[in-house]
VEXDREN-2710 file (C-alpha; in Angstrom, 1 decimal):
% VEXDREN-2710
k/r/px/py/pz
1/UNK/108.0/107.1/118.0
2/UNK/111.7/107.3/119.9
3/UNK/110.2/109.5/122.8
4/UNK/109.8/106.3/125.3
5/UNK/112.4/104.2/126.7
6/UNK/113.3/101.0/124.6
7/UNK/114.4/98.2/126.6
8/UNK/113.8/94.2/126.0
9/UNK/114.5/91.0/126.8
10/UNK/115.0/88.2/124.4
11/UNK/115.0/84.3/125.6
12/UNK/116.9/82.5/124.0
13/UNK/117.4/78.9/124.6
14/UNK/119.7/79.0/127.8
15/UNK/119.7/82.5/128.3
16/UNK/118.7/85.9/127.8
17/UNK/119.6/88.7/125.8
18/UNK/118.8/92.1/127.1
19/UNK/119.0/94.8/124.0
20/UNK/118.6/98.7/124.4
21/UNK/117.7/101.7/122.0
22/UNK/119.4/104.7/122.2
23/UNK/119.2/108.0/120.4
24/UNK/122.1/110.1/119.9
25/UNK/122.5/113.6/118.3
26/UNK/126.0/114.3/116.9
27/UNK/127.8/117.3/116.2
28/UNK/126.2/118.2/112.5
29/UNK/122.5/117.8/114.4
30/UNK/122.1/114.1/113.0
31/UNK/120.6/111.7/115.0
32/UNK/121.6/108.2/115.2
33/UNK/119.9/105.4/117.0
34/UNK/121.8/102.6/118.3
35/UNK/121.1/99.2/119.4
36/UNK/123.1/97.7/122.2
37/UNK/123.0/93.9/123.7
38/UNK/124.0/92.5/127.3
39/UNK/124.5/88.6/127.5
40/UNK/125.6/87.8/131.1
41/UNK/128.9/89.9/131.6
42/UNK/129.5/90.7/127.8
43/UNK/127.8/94.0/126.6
44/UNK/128.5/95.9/123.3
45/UNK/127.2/97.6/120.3
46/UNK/125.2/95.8/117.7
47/UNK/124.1/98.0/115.0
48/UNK/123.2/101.9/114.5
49/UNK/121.7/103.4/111.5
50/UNK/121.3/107.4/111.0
51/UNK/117.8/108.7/111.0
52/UNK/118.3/112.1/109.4
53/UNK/121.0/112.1/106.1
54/UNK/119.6/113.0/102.9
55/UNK/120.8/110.8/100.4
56/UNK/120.7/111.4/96.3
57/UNK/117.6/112.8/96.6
58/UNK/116.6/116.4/98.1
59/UNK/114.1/116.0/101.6
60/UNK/113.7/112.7/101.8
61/UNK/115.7/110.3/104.0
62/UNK/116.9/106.9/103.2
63/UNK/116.9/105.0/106.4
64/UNK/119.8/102.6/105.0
65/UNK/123.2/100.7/106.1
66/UNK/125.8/98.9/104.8
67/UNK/125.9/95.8/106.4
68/UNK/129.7/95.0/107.3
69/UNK/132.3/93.8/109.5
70/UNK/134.8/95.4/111.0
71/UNK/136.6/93.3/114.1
72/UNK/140.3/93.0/114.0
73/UNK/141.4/89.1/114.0
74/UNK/145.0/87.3/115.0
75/UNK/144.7/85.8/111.4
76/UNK/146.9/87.6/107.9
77/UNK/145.0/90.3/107.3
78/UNK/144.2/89.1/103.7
79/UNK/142.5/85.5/105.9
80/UNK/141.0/88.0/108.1
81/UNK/139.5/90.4/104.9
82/UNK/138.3/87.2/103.7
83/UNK/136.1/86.0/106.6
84/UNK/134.8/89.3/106.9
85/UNK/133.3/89.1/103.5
86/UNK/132.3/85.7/104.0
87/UNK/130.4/86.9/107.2
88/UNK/129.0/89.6/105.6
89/UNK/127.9/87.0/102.3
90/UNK/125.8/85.1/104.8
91/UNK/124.4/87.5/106.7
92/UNK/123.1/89.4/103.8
93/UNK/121.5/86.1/102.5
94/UNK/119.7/85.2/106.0
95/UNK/118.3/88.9/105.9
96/UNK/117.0/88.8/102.1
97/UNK/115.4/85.1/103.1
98/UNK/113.5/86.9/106.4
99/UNK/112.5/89.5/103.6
100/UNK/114.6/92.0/104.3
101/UNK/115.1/95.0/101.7
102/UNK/119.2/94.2/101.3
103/UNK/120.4/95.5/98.0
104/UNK/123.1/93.7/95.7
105/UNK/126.0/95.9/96.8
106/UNK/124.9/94.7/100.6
107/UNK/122.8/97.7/101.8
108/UNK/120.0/96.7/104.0
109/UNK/117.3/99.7/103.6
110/UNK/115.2/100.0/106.7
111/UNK/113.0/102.7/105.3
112/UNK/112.4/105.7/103.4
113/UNK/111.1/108.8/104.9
114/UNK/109.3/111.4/103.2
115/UNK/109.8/114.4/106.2
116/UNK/107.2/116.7/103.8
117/UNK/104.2/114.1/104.8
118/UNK/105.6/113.1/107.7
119/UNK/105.5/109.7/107.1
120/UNK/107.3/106.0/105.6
121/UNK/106.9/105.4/102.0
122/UNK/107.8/101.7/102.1
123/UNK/107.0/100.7/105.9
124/UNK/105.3/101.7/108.9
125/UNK/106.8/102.5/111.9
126/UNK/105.9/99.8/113.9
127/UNK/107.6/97.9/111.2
128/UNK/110.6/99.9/110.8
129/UNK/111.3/99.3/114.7
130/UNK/110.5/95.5/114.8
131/UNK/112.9/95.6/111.9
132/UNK/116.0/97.8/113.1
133/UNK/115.7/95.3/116.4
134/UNK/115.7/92.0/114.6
135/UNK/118.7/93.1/112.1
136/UNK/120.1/94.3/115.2
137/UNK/120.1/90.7/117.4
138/UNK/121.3/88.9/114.2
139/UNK/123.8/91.2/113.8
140/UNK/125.5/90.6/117.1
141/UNK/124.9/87.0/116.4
142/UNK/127.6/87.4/113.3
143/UNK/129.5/89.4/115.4
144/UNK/130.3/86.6/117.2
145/UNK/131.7/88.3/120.5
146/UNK/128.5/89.6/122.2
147/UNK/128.2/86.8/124.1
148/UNK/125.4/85.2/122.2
149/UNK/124.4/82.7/119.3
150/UNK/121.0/82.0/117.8
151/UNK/120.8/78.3/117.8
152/UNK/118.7/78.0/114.6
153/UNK/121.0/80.7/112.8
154/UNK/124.2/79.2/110.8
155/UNK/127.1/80.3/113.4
156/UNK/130.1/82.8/112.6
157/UNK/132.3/80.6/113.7
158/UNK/131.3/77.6/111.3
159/UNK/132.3/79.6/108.3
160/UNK/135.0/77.7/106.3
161/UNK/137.6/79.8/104.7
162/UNK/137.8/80.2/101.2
163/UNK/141.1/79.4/99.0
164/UNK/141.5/82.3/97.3
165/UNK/143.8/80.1/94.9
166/UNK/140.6/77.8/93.9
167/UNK/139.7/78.8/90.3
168/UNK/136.9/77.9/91.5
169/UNK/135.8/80.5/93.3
170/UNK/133.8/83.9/92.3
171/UNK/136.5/86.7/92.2
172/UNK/133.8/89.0/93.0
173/UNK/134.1/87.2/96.6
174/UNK/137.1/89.0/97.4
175/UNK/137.2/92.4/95.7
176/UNK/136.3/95.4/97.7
177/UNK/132.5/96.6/97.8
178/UNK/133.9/99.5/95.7
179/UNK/135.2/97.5/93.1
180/UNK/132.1/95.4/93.2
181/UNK/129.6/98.5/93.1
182/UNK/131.0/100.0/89.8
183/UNK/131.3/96.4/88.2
184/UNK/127.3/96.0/88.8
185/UNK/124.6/97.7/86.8
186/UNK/122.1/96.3/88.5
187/UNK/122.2/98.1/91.5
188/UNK/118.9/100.9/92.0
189/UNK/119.4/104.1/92.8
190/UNK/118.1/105.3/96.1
191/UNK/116.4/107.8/94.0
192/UNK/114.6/105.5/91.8
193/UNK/113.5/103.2/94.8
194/UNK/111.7/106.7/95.8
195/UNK/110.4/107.3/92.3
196/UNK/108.9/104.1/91.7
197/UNK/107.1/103.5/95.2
198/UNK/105.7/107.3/94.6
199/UNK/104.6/106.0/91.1
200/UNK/102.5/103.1/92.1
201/UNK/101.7/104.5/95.1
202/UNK/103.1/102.8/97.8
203/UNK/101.4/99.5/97.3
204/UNK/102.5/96.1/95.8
205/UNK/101.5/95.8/92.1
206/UNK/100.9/92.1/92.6
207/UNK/98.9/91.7/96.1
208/UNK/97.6/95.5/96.5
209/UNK/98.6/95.8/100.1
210/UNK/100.9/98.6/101.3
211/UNK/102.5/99.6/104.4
212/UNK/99.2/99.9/106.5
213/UNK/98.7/96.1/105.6
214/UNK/101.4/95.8/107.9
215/UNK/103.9/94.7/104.6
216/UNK/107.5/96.3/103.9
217/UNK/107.6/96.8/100.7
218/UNK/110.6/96.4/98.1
219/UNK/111.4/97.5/95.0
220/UNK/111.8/94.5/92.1
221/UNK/113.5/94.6/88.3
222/UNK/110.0/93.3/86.2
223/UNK/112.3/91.4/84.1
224/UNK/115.8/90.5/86.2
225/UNK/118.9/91.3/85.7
226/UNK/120.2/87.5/85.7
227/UNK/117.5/87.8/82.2
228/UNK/118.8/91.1/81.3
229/UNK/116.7/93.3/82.2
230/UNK/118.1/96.9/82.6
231/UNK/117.8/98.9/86.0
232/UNK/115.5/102.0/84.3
233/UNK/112.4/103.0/85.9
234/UNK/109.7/101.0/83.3
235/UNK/111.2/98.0/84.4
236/UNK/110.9/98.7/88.4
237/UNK/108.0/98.1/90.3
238/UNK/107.3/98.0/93.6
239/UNK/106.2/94.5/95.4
240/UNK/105.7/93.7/99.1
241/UNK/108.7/91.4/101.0
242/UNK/106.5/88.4/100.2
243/UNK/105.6/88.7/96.8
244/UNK/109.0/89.6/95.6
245/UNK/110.6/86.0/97.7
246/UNK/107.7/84.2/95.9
247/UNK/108.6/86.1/92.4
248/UNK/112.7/85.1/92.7
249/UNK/114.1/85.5/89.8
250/UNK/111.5/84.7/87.7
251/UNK/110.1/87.2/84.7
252/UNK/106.1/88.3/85.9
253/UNK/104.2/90.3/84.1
254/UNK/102.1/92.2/86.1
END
């Protein structure tokens, strides 16, 4: 799927954005692809994602990233924490509305790989590619230093900073993702996401298609947690990107 050179051009409306794929191979024998963007004289790296860690669950690879920002700012490094998260708030939400996979502790999961069968569980690869490039282009779109903006996409630089003294606002804004991943019980193991799409065999319980359909398929709480449903494998199932936007956080039966 890698073995060819990836190279593309992007119009945009006043410009163009030339983005690259590259494959690396590290000192531990992983490999990690990388995208990288050009815009005019402004070049840098978007996103990366390793193809070949085994994560809580033996031979099979979870194709996943924490989506996050890192740039150093001029601002108080408590302002400057805070726009980060902001930034990486929005983000998330514009990836879960394109129906993307992106879990409640931020984790945007590309794909899962079964290296046994040789073969995606939840996607195709075709998919998975088109995927890792458009995460990649709105990525550096957040980033806001890549030399690019997506006109139709809210922009980095329109984000308003919260008062962290508004009682207002959701603490949970500004704790740390650790903090936030061991208050939540609704997060799904990587483990069950494998288990359940094994289960009903890699199609969507509601529509029937699966990843030859051309779908990317998610896995859903039956009843949700905002309705108390409990992250255990009878209430998971597994529902293509569209089906589980239609379904929102309503209770179907199916």
């Amino acid at each position: 799927m890698l073995d060819n050179k990836h190279e593309y051009t992007v119009k945009l409306y006043q410009s163009e954005l030339q983005l690259s794929l590259q494959l690396y191979e590290n000192v531990s024998n992983h490999f990690r692809l990388f995208a990288f963007t050009r815009a005019g004289n402004i070049q840098g790296m978007t996103f990366s994602i390793n193809l070949t860690t085994e994560r809580e669950s033996d031979n099979i690879i979870f194709l996943t990233q924490k989506i996050k920002f890192s740039e150093l700012r001029n601002d108080d490094k408590e302002i400057a924490a805070l726009k980060r998260r902001q930034k990486q708030i929005l983000l998330c939400e514009v990836y879960r509305k394109m129906g993307f996979d992106v879990t409640e502790n931020n984790d945007l999961i590309l794909g899962i790989f079964d290296p046994n069968e040789r073969k995606f569980v939840n996607t195709s690869p075709e998919s998975f590619l088109n995927n890792f490039i458009a995460v990649s282009i709105l990525k550096g779109h957040f980033q806001g230093n890549k030399g690019y903006d997506l006109d139709i996409i809210p922009n980095y630089q329109n984000i308003v900073t919260l008062d962290t003294s508004d009682q207002n606002i959701s603490k949970d804004i500004i704790l740390p993702d650790k903090v936030l991943q061991q208050k939540s019980k609704r997060i799904i193991p990587l483990a069950f996401r494998y288990k359940v799409l094994k289960r009903d065999n890699s199609k969507c319980v509601a529509c029937g298609r699966g990843v030859n359909d051309g779908v990317t398929l998610h896995i859903d709480h039956k009843i949700p947690f905002s309705l108390g449903g409990l992250t255990e494998l009878d209430n998971l199932q597994t529902l293509c990107s569209e089906c589980n936007i239609s379904k929102s956080n309503r209770f179907i039966d199916i």
